[in-house]
N, C-alpha and C positions, 0 to 999 in steps of 0.2 A: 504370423501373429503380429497384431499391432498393440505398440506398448505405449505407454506416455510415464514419463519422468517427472516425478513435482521433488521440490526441494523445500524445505519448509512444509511440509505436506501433514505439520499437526498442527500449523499457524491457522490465522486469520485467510489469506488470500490462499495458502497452499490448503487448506481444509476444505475452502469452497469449491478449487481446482480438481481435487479427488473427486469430491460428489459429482461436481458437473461432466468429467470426463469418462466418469467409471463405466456410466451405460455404451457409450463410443467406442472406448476400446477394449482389447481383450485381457490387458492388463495395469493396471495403475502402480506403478513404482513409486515407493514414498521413501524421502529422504529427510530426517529429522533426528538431533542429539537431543530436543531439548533443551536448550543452551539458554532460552528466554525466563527458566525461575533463575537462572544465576544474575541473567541481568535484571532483573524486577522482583526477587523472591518467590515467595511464597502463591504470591496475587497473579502473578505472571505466567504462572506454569500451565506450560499448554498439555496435559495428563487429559485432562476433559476431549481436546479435539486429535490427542492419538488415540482415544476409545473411541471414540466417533470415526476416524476415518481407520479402524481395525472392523469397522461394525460391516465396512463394504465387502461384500464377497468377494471380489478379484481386485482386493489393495494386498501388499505387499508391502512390512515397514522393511526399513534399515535403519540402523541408528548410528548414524555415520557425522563424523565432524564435514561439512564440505570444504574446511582449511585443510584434510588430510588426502594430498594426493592420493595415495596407496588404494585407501577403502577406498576413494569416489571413482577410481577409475576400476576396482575391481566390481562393484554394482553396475557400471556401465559399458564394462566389458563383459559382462555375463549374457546382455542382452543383446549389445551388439546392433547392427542395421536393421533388429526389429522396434526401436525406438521410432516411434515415429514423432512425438514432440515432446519436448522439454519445457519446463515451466521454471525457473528460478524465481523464488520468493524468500528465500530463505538469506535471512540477513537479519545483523542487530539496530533495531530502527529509531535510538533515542537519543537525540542530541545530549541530555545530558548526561548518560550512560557515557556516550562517549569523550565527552570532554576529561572525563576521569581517568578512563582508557583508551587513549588514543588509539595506542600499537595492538590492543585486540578487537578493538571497533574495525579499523584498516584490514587489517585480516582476514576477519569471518566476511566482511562488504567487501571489498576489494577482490585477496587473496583466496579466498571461497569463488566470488564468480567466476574469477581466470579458469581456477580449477578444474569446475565444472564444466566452462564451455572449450578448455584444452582436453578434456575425457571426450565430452562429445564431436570434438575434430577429430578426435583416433578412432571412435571406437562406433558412431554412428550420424557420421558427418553429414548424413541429408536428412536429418532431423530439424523439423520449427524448435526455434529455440527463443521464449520468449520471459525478456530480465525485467522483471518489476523493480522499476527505479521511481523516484521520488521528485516532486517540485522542489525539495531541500537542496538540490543540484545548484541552484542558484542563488541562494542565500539570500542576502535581503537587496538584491534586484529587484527584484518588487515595490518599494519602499520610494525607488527616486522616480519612479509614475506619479501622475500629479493627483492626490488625494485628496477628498475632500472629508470634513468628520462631516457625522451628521447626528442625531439623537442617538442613536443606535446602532450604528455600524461606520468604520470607513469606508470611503467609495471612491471610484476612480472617476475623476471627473467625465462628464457625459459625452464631450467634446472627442476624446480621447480615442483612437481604432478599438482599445482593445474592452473596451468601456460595452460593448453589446454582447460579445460573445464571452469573454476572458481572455486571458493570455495565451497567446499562439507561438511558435515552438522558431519564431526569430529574433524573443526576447535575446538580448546579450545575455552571456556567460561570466565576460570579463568584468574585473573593475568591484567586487565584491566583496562582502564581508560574510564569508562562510563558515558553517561549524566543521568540526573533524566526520560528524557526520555526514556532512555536503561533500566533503572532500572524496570520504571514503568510497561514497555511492556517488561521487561522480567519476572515480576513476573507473569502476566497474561499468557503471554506461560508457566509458567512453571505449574500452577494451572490448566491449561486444560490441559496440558500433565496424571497431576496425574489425572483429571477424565475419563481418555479414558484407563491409566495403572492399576489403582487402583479399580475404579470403572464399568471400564468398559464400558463406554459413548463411541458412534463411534464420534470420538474429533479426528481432525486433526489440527494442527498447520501450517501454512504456513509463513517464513519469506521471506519476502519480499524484492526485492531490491527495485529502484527508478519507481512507480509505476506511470502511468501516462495516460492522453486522455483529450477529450473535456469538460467530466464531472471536471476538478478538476477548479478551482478557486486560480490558483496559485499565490502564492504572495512570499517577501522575506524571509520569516521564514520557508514557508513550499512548497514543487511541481517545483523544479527550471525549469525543463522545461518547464512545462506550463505558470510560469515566466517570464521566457528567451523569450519566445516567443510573450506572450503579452505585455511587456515593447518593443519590438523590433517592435511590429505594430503599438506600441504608438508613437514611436519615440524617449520613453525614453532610459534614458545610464542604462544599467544593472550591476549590481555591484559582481564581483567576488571576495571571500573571501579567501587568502590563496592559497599555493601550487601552485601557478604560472598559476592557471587557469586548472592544468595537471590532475586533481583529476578525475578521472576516477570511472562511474557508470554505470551498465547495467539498459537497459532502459527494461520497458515491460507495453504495451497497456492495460488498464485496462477488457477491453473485452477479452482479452486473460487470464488475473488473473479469472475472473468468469468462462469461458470455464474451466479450470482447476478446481475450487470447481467442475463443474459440475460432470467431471471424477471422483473427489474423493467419491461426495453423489454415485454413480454410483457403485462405490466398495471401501469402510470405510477402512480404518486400525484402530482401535481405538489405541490411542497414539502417530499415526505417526509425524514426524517434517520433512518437506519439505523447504529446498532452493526454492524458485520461482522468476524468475527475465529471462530477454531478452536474459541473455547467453554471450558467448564473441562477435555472431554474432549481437548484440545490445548493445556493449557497446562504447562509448565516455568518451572523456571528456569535461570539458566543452567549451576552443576551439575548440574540434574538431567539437563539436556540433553547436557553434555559423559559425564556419566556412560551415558546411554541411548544414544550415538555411540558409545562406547567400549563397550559391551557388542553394540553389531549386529555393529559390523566388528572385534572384537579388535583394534583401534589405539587406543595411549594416547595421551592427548592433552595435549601440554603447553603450562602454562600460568602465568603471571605474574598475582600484580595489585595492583593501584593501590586503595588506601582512598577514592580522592578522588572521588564520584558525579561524574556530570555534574551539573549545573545543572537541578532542574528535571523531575529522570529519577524517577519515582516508583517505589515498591518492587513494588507489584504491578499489575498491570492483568489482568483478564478479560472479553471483551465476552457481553454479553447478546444473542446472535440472536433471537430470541423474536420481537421486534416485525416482524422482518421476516417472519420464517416465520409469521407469524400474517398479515400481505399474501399471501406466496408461498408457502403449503406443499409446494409443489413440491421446494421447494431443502435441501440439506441438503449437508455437507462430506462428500466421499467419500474423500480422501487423509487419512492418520493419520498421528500425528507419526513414525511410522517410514517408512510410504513418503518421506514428505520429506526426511528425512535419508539414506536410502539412496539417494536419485534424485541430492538433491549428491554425496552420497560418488562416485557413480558418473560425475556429469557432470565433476567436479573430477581425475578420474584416478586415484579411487584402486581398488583390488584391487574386481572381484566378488566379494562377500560371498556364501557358499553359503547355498543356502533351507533 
C-alpha cells in the first residue's frame, strides 16, 4: 500500500495536498486539531476544508496535536514503511499571533516539526518528507538590498543579481531583525535540514513566499490576499500596514506549491532548501493588487491605513525558483495572479465576473 501523510491537512497548502495526492496514492493520511480558530477565531476556522478534504474517498482524519509526541507517533506507527511521503504544513503562521505567544508559536513550529520528522525516522524513514517553511526565516534581510520606491511599489534596483529573478537561496541568514515567527519556522527548517544532511532522510525544505487560494481563510494577521479580497466583497475597508501600501510580494496559487512537493517526492534531494513563490511574473504590491482586483471585477475597494509596519515586515520580497526548476524542470506555476484573484473573488461570494 502506498500512503502519504499531510499535517495541516484541513489548511490552505495541506487541503490542496490531499486533493492533489489522493488520486496517487492508495491512502491520504490527515493530520489536523484545528488549532487555527484559536489562533484567528471564529474567521480562521478551517471546519470548511476538513469537510472538503473528509469529502475524499480514501482521506483519513486524525485530529491529533502535532506538539504530542504519543498521538503523532501512534498514526505513524500504524502505518509504518507503507508511508511513502510526508507533507508537513501544519504550523501557526502569524507573526503577530506570535509575538503574544511566543512559547506556543515555538511549539506547534518548531516543537511539532521535530515531532513529526522524529515519528517518521522510527517509524517510516524512507519516506519524502517535505516542510513547508516560509521567506519569514529571514526577517527583514530583504530590507538592506538596495531599493528603490517608485509610484507604486518598491523595487530592487535593476542593477542588482537578484533584481531579474528574485531572491535566491544565498541571501544571508545572519545580522537580522526577526519575529518569534521567523525564529520558530526557522528552527524547524533548520532541524529538517540536518535530518536529510546528517541523517540522511529525503527532507526537503521549501520556503515559501506569500502562498495563497480558495482553501486559506484569510484574515488580518495571517493570508492578506485572501483577505483583501474578502473584506472587498464584504464591502469592508481593508487596512494596509506601513510602506505606503508599495511592499511588494510574489504571489503563488497553492495548487501550484503541491504540484511542486509532487516533483520533489518524484526525485528527493535529501537536504535540499528551495525558494518557492509566484516569481517576479506574480509579484505586486499591495496597491497594485488592490488596483488589479478592482479592474477584473469593477468593485472598488476600500481601504484605510496605518503608517506603522509591522515589525520586521520587509518592503520587498521576490523568490528565485531557478534552483528548484533547475532539480525539477518539470514544474512550473500554471495559475496567474488573475486566476487567483478571480477564484477568491468567486469563492468569497462575490458577482461572476464576465470573460
Amino acid at each position: 500500500m502506498d500512503i502519504a501523510v499531510v499535517t495541516g491537512s484541513a489548511g490552505l497548502i495541506g487541503g490542496a495536498a490531499v486533493r492533489r495526492f489522493a488520486p496517487s496514492f492508495d491512502l491520504v493520511v490527515g493530520i489536523d486539531n484545528g488549532m487555527r480558530q484559536e489562533f484567528f477565531g471564529p474567521a480562521g476556522s478551517v471546519a470548511r476544508g476538513l469537510a472538503e478534504a473528509e469529502r475524499v474517498p480514501n482521506y483519513r482524519h486524525h485530529r491529533v496535536d502535532v506538539r504530542d509526541q504519543g498521538a503523532v507517533d501512534a498514526v505513524l506507527r500504524t502505518w509504518g514503511p507503507d508511508v511513502r511521503l510526508v507533507v508537513h504544513a501544519a504550523g501557526q503562521p502569524s507573526r503577530v499571533w506570535a509575538e503574544g505567544q511566543p512559547l506556543t508559536d515555538f511549539g506547534v513550529n518548531a516543537l511539532g516539526a521535530v515531532t513529526v520528522l522524529d515519528s517518521v525516522r522510527r517509524h517510516c524513514r524512507d519516506a519524502v518528507f517535505a516542510l513547508v517553511s516560509t521567506a519569514k526565516v529571514y526577517g527583514d534581510v530583504p530590507d538592506a538590498l538596495p531599493l528603490v520606491e517608485t509610484a507604486t511599489r518598491w523595487e530592487l534596483d535593476p542593477a542588482h543579481p537578484f533584481h531579474e529573478h528574485g531572491v535566491d537561496e544565498s541571501i544571508r541568514l545572519d545580522r537580522a531583525d526577526r519575529t518569534f515567527l521567523g525564529v520558530s519556522k526557522l528552527a524547524a527548517d533548520l532541524a529538517a535540514q540536518e535530518h536529510g544532511r546528517q541523517l540522511g532522510m529525503k527532507v526537503g525544505v521549501f520556503r515559501c513566499g506569500s502562498v495563497t487560494g480558495t482553501g486559506q481563510a484569510g484574515v488580518q494577521a495571517h493570508g492578506f490576499v485572501s483577505h483583501l479580497v474578502r473584506t472587498a466583497v464584504r464591502g469592508a475597508p481593508y487596512r494596509i500596514l506601513g510602506h505606503g501600501g508599495k511592499q511588494v510580494r510574489d504571489v503563488l496559487d497553492a495548487r501550484d506549491l503541491v504540484e511542486a512537493l509532487w516533483h520533489f517526492y518524484l526525485a528527493p534531494k535529501p537536504g535540499a532548501v528551495y525558494h518557492l513563490g509566484g516569481g517576479r511574473a506574480r509579484s505586486a504590491s499591495v496597491l497594485e493588487l488592490i488596483a488589479r482586483y478592482e479592474h477584473l471585477t469593477g468593485r472598488e475597494v476600500v481601504f484605510d491605513y496605518s503608517p506603522r509596519a509591522r515589525f520586521a515586515d520587509p518592503r520587498w520580497w521576490i523568490s528565485d525558483t531557478r534552483a528548484f526548476r533547475r532539480d525539477h524542470p518539470g514544474w512550473s506555476p500554471a495559475h496567474d495572479l488573475d486566476d487567483v484573484l478571480l477564484a477568491l473573488h468567486r469563492h468569497w461570494g462575490g458577482v461572476e465576473v464576465a470573460a
